[in-house]
Jmol script that loads the backbone (N, CA, C; Angstrom):
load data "model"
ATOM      1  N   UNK A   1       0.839  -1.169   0.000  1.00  0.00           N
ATOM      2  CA  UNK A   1       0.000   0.000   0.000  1.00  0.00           C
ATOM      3  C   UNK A   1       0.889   1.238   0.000  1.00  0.00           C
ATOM      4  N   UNK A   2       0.778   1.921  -0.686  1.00  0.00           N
ATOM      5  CA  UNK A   2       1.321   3.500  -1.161  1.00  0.00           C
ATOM      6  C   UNK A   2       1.302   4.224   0.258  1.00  0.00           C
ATOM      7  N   UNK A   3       2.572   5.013   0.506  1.00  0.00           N
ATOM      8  CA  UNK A   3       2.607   5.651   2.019  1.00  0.00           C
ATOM      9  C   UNK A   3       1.769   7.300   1.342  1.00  0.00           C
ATOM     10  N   UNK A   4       1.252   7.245  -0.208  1.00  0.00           N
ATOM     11  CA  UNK A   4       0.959   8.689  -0.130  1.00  0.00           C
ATOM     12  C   UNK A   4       0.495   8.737  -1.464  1.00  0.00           C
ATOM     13  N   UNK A   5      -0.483   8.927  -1.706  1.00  0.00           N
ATOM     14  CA  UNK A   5      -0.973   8.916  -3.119  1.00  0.00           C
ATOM     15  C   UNK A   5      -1.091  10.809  -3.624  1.00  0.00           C
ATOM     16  N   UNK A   6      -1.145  11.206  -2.697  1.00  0.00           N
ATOM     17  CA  UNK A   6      -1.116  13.098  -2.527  1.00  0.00           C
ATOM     18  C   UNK A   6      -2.393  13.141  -1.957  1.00  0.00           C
ATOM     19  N   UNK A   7      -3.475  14.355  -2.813  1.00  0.00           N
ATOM     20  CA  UNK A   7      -4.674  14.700  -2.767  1.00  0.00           C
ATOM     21  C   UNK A   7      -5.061  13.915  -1.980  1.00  0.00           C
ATOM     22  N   UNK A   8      -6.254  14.778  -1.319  1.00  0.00           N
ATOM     23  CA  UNK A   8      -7.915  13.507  -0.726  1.00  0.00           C
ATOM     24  C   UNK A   8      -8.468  12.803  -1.743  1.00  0.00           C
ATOM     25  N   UNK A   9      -8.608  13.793  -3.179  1.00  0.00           N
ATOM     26  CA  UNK A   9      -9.300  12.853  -4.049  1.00  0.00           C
ATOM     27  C   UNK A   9      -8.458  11.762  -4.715  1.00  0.00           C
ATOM     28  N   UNK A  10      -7.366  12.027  -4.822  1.00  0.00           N
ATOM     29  CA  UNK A  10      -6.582  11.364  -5.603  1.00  0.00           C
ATOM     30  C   UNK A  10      -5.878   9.937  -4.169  1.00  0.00           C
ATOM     31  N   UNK A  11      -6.137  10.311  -3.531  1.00  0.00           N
ATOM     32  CA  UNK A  11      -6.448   9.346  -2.285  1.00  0.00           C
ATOM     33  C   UNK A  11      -7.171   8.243  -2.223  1.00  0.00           C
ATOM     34  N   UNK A  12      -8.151   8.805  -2.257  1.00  0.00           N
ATOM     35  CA  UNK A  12      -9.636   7.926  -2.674  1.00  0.00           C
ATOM     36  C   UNK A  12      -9.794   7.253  -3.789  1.00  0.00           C
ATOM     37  N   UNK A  13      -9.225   7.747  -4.756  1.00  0.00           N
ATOM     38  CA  UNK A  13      -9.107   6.843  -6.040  1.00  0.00           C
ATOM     39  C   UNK A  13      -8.026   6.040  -6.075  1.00  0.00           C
ATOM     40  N   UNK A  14      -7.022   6.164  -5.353  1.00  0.00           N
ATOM     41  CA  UNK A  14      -6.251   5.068  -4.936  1.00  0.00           C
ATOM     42  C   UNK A  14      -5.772   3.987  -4.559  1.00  0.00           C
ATOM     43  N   UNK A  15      -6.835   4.600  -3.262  1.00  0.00           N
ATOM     44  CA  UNK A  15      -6.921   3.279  -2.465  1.00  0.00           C
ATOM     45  C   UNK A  15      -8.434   2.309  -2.819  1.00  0.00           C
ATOM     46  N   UNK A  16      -9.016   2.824  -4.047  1.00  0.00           N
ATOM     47  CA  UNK A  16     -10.189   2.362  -4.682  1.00  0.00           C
ATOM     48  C   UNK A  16      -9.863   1.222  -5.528  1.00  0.00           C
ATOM     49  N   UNK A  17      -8.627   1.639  -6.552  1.00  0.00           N
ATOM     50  CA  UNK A  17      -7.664   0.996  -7.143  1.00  0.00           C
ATOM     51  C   UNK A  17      -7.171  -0.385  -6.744  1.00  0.00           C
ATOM     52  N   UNK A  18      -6.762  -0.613  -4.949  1.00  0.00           N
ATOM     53  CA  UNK A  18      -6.475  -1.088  -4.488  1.00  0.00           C
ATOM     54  C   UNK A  18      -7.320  -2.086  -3.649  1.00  0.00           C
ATOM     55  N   UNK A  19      -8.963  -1.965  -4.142  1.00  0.00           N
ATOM     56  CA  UNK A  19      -9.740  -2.575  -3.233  1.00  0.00           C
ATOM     57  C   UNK A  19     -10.584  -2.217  -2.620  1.00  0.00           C
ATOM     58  N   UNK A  20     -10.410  -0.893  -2.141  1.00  0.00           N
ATOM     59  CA  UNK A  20     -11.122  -0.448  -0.867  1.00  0.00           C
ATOM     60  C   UNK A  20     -12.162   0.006  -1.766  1.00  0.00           C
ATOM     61  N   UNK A  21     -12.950   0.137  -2.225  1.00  0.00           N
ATOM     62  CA  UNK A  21     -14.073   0.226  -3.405  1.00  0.00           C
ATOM     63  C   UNK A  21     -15.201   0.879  -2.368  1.00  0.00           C
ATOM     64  N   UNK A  22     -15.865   0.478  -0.795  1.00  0.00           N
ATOM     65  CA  UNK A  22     -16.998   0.411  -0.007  1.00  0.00           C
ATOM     66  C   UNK A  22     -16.790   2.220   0.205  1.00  0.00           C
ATOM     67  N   UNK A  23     -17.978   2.735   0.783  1.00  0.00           N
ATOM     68  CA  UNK A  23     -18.085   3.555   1.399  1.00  0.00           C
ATOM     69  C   UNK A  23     -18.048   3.344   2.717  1.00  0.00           C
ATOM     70  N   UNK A  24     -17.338   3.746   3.844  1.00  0.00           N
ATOM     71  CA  UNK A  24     -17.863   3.415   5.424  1.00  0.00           C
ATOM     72  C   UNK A  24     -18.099   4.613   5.899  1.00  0.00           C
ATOM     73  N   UNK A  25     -19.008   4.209   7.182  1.00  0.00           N
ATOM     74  CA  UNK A  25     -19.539   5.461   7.679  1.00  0.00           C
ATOM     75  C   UNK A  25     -19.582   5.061   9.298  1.00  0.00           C
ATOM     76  N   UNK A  26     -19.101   6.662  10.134  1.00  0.00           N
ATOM     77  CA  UNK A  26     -19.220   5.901  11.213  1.00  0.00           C
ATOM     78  C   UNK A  26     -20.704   5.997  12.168  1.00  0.00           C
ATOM     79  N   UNK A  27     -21.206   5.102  12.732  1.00  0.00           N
ATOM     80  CA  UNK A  27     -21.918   4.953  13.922  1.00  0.00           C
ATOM     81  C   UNK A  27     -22.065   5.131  15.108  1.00  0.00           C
ATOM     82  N   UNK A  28     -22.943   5.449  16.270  1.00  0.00           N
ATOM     83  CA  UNK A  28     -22.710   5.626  17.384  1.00  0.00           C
ATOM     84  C   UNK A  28     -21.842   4.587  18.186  1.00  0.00           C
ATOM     85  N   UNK A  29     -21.803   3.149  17.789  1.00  0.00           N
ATOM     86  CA  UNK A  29     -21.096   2.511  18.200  1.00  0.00           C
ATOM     87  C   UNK A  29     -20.457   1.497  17.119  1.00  0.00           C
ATOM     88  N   UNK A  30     -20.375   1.640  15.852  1.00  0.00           N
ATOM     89  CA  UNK A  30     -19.522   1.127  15.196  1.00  0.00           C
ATOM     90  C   UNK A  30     -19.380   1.787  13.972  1.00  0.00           C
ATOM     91  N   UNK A  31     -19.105   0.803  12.179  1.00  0.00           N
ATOM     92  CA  UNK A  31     -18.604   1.248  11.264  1.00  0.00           C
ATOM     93  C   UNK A  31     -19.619   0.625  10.549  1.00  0.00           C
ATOM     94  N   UNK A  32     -20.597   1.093   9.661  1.00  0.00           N
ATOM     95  CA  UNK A  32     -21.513   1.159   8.442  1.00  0.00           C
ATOM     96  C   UNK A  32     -21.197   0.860   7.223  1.00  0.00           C
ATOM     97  N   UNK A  33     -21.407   0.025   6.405  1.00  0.00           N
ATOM     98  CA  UNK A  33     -21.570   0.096   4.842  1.00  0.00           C
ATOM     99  C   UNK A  33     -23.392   0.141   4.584  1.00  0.00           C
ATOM    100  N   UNK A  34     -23.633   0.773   3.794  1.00  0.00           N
ATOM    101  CA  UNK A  34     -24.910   1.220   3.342  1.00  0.00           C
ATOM    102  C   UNK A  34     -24.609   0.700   1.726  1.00  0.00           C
ATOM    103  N   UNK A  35     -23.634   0.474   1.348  1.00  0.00           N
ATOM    104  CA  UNK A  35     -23.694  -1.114   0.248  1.00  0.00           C
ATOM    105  C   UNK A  35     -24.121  -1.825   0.360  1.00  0.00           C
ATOM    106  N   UNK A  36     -23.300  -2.589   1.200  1.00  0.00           N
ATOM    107  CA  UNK A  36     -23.649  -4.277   1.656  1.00  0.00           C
ATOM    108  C   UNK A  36     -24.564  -4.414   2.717  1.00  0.00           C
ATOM    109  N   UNK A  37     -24.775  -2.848   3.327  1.00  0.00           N
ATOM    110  CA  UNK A  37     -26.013  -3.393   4.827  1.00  0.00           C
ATOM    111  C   UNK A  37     -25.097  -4.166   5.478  1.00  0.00           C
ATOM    112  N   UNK A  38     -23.931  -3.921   5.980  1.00  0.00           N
ATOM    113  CA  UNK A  38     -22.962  -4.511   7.343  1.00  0.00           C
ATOM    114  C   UNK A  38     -22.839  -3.290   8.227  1.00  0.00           C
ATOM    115  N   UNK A  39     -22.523  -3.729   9.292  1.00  0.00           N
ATOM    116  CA  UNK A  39     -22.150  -3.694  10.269  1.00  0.00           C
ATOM    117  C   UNK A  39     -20.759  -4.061  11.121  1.00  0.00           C
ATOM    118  N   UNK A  40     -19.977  -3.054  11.278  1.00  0.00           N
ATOM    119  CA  UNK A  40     -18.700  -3.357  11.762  1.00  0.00           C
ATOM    120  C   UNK A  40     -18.940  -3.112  13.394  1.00  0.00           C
ATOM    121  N   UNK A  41     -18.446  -4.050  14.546  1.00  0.00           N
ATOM    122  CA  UNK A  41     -18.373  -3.365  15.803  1.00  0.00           C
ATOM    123  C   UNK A  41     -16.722  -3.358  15.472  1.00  0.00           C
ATOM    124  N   UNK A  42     -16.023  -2.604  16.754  1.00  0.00           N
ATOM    125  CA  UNK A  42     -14.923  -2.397  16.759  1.00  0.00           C
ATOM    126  C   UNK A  42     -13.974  -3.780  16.898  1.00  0.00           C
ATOM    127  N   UNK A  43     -14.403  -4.912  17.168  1.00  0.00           N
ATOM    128  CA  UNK A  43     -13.861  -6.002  17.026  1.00  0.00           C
ATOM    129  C   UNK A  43     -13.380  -6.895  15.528  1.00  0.00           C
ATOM    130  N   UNK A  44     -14.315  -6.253  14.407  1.00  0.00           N
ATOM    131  CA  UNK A  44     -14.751  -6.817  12.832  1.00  0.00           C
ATOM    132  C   UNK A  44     -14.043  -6.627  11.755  1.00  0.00           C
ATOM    133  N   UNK A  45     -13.012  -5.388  12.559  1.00  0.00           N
ATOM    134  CA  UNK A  45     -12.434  -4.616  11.298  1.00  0.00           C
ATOM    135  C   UNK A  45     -11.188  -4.363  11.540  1.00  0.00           C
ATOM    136  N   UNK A  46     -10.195  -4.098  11.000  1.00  0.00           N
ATOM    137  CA  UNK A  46      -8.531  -4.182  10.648  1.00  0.00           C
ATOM    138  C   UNK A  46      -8.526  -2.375  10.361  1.00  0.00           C
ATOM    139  N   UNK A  47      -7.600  -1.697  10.800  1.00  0.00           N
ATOM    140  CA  UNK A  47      -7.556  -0.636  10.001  1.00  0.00           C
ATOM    141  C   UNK A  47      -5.784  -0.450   9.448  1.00  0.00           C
ATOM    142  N   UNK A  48      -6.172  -0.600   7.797  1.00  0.00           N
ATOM    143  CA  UNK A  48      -4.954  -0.977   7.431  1.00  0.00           C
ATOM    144  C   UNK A  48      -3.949  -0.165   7.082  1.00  0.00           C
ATOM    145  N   UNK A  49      -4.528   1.208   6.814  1.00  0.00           N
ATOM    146  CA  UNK A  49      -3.475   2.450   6.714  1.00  0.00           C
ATOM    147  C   UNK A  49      -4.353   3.451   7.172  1.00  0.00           C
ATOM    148  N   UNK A  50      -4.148   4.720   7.768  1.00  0.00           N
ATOM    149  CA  UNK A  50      -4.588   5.918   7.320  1.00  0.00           C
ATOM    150  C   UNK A  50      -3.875   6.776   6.826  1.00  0.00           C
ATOM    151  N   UNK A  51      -4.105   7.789   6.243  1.00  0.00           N
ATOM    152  CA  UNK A  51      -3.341   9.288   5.542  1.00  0.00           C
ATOM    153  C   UNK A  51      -4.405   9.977   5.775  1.00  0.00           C
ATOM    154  N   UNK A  52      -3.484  11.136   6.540  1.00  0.00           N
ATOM    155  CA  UNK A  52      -3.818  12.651   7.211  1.00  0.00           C
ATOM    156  C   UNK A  52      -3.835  13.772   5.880  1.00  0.00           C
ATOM    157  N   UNK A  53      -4.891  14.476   5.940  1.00  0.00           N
ATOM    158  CA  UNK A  53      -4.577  15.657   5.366  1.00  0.00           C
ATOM    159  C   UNK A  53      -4.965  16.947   6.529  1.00  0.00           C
ATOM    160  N   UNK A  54      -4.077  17.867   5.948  1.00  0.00           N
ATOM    161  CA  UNK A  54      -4.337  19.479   7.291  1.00  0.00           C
ATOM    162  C   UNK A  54      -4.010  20.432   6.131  1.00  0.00           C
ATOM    163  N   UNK A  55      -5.479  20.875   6.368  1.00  0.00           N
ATOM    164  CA  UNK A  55      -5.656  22.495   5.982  1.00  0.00           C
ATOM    165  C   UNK A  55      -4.379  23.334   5.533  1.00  0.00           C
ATOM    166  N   UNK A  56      -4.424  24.200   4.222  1.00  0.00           N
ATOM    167  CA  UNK A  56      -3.062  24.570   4.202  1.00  0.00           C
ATOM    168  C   UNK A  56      -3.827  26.129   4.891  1.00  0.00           C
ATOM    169  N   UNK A  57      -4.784  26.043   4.915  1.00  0.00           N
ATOM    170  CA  UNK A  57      -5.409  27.820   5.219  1.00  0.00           C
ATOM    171  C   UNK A  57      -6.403  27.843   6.448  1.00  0.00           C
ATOM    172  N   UNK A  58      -6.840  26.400   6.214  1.00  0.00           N
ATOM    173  CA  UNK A  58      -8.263  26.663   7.501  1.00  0.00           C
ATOM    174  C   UNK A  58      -8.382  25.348   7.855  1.00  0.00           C
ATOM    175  N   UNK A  59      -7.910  25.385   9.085  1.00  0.00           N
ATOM    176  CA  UNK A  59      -7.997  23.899   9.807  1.00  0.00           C
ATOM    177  C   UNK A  59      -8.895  22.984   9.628  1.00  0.00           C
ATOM    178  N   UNK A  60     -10.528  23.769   9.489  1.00  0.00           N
ATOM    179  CA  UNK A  60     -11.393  22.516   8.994  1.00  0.00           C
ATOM    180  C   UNK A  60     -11.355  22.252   7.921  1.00  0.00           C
ATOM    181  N   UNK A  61     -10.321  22.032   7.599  1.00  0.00           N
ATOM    182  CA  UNK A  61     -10.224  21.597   6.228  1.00  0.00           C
ATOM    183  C   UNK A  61      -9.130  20.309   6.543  1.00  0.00           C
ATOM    184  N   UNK A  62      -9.007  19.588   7.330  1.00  0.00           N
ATOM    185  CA  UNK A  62      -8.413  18.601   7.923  1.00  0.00           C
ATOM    186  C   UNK A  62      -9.314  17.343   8.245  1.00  0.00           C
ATOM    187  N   UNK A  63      -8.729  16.536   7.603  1.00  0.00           N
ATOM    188  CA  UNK A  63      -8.831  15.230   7.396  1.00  0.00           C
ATOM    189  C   UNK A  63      -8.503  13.781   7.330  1.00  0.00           C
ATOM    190  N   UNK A  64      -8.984  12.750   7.982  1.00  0.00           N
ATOM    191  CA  UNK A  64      -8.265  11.665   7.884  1.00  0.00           C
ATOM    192  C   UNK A  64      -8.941  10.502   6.864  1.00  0.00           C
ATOM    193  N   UNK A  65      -8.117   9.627   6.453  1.00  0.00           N
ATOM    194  CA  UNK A  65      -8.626   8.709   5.875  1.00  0.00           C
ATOM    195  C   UNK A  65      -8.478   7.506   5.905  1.00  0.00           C
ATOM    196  N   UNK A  66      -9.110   6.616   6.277  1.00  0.00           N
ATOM    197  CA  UNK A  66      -8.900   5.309   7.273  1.00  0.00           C
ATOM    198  C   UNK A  66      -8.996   4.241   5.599  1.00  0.00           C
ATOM    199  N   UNK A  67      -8.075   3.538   5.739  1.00  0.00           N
ATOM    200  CA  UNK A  67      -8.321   2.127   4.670  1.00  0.00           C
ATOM    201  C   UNK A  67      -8.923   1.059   5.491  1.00  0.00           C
ATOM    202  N   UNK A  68      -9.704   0.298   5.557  1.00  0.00           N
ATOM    203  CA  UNK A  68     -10.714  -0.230   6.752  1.00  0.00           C
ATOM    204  C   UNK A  68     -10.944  -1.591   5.731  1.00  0.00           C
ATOM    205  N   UNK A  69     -10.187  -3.083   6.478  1.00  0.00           N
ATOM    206  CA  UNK A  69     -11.014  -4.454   5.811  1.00  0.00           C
ATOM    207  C   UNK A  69     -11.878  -5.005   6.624  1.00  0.00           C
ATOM    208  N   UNK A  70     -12.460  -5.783   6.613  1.00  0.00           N
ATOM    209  CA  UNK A  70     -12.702  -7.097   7.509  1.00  0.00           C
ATOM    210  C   UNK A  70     -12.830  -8.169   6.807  1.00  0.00           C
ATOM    211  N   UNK A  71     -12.060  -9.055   7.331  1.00  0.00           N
ATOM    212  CA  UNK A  71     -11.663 -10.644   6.638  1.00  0.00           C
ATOM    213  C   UNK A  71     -12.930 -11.115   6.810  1.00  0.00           C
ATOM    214  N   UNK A  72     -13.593 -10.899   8.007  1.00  0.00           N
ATOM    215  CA  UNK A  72     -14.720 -12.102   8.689  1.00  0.00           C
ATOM    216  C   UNK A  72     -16.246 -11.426   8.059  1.00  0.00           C
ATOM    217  N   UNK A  73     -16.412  -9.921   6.772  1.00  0.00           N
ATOM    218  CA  UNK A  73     -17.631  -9.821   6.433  1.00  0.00           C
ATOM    219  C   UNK A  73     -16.898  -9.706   4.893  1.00  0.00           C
ATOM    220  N   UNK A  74     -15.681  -9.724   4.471  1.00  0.00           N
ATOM    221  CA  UNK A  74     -15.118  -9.502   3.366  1.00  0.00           C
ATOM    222  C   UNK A  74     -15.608  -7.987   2.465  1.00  0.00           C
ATOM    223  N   UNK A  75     -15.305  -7.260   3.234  1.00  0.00           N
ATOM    224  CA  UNK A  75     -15.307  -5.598   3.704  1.00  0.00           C
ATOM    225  C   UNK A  75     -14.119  -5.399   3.316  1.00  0.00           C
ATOM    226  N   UNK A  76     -14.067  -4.119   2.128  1.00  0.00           N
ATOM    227  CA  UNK A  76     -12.402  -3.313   1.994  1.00  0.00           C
ATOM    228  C   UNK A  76     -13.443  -1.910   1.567  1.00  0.00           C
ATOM    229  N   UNK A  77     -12.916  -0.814   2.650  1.00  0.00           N
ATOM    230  CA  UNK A  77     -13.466   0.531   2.084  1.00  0.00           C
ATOM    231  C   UNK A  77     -13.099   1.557   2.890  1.00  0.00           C
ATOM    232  N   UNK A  78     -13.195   2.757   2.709  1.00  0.00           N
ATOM    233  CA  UNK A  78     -12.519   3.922   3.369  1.00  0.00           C
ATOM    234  C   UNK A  78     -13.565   4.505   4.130  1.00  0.00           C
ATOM    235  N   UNK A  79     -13.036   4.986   5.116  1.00  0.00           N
ATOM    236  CA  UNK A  79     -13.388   5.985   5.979  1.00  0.00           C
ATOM    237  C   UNK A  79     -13.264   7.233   5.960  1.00  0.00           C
ATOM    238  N   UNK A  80     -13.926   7.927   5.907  1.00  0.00           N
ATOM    239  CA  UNK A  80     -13.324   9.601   5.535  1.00  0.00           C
ATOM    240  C   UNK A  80     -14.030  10.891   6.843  1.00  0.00           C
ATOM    241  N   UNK A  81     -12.783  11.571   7.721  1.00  0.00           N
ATOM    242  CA  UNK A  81     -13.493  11.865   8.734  1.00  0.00           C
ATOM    243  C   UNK A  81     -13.115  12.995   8.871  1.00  0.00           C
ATOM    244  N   UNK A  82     -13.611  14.272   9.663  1.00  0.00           N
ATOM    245  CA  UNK A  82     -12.480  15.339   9.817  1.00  0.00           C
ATOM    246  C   UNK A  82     -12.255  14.692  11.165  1.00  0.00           C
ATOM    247  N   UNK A  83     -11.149  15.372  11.877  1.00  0.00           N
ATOM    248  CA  UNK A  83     -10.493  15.277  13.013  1.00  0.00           C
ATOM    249  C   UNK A  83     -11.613  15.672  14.287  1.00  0.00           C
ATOM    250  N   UNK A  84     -12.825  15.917  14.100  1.00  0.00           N
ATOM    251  CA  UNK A  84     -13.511  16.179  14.873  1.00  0.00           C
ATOM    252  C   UNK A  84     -14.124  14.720  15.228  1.00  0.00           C
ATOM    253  N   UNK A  85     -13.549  13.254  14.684  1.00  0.00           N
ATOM    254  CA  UNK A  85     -14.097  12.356  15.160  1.00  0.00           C
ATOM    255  C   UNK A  85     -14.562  12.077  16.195  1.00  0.00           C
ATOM    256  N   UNK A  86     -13.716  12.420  17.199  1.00  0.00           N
ATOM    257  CA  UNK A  86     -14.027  11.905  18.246  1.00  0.00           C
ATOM    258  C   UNK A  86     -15.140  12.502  19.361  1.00  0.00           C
ATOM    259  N   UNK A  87     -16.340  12.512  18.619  1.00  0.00           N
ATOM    260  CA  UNK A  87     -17.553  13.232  19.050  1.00  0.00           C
ATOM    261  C   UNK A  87     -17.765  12.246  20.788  1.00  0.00           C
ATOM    262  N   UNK A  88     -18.833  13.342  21.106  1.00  0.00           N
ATOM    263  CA  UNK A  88     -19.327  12.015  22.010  1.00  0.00           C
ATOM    264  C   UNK A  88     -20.423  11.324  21.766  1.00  0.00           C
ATOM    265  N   UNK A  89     -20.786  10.948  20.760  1.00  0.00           N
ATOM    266  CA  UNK A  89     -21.892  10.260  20.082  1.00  0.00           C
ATOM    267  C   UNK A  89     -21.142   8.960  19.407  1.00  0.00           C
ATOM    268  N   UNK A  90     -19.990   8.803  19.424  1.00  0.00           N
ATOM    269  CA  UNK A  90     -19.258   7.739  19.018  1.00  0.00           C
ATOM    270  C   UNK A  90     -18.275   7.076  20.137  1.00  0.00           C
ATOM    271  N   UNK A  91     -18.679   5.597  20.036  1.00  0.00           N
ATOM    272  CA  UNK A  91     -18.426   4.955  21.645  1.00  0.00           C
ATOM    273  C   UNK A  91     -17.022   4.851  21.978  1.00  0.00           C
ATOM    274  N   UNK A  92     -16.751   4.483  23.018  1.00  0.00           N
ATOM    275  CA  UNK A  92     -15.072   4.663  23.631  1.00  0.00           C
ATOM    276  C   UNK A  92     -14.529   3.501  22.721  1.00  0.00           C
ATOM    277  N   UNK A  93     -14.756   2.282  22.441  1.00  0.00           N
ATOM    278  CA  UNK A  93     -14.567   1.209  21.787  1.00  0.00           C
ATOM    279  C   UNK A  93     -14.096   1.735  20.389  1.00  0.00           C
ATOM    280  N   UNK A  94     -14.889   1.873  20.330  1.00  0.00           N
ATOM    281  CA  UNK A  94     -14.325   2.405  18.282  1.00  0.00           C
ATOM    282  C   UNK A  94     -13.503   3.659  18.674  1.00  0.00           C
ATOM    283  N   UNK A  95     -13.613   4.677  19.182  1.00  0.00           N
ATOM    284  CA  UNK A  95     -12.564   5.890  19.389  1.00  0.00           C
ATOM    285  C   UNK A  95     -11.003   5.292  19.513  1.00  0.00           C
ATOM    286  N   UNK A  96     -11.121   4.382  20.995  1.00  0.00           N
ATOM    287  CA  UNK A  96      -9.748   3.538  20.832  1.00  0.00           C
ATOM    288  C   UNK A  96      -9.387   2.797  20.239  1.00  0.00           C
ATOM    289  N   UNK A  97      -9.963   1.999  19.087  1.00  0.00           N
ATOM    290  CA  UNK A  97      -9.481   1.653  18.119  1.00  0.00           C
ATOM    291  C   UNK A  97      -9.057   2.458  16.869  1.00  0.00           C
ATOM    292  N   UNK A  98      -9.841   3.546  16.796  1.00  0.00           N
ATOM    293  CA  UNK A  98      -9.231   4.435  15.712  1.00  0.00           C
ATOM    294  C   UNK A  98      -8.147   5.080  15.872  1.00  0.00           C
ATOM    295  N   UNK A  99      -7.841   5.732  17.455  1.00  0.00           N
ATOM    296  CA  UNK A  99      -6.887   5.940  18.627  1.00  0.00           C
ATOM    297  C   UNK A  99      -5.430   5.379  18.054  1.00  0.00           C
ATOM    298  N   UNK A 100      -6.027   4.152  18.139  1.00  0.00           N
ATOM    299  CA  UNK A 100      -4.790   3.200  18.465  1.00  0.00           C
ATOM    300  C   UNK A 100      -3.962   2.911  16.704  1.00  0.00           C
ATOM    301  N   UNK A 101      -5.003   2.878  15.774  1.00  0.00           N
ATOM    302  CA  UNK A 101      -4.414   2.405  14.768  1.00  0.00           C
ATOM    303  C   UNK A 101      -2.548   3.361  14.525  1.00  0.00           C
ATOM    304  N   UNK A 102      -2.049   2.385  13.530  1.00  0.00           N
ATOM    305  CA  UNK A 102      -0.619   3.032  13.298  1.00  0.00           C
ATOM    306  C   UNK A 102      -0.707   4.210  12.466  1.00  0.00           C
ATOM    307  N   UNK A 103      -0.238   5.522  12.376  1.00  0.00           N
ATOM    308  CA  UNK A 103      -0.340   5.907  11.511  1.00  0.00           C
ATOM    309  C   UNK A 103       0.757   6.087  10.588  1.00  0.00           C
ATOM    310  N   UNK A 104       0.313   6.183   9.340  1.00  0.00           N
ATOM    311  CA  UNK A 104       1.870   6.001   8.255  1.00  0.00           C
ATOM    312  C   UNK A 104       1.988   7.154   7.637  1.00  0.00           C
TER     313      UNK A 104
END
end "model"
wireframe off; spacefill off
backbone 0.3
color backbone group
């Protein structure tokens, strides 16, 4: 997997290239496809790269982008979030797993 494809968009078409084809979305307590109608809890899913983007002018303009599989629903798709993830409408479980992933 590419440590940097540049752009968000050119990001996304990248790692599309590569598989990740799904839309994900997050949940109060987990990760959504509205494709396939799955359901990720924070146990389901691998997060296999992310790449950061930050605002060159206005901070909300900062962004992360999660490459997200799961072997056990055969799930490959991105996540796309600003840095304001960590709402409190999204559970401690998935926060520390997103938390925790490596970033490259």
């Amino acid at each position: 997997m590419k440590e940097s494809f540049g752009t968000l968009s050119e990001t996304i078409n990248g790692l599309k290239n590569e598989g990740y084809t799904l839309d994900l979305n997050i949940r109060e307590e987990c990760i959504v496809c509205h494709q396939t109608n799955t359901i990720l809890s924070s146990d389901d899913f691998e997060i296999d790269k992310i790449y950061r983007f930050e605002g060159e002018s206005n901070p909300d303009d900062e962004a992360v982008v999660y490459a997200i599989s799961s072997s056990k629903y055969g799930v490959k798709g991105t996540l796309i979030n600003a840095y304001g993830i960590y709402a409190d409408s999204v559970s401690a479980a998935l926060v520390q797993k997103l938390q925790k992933a490596p970033s490259h």
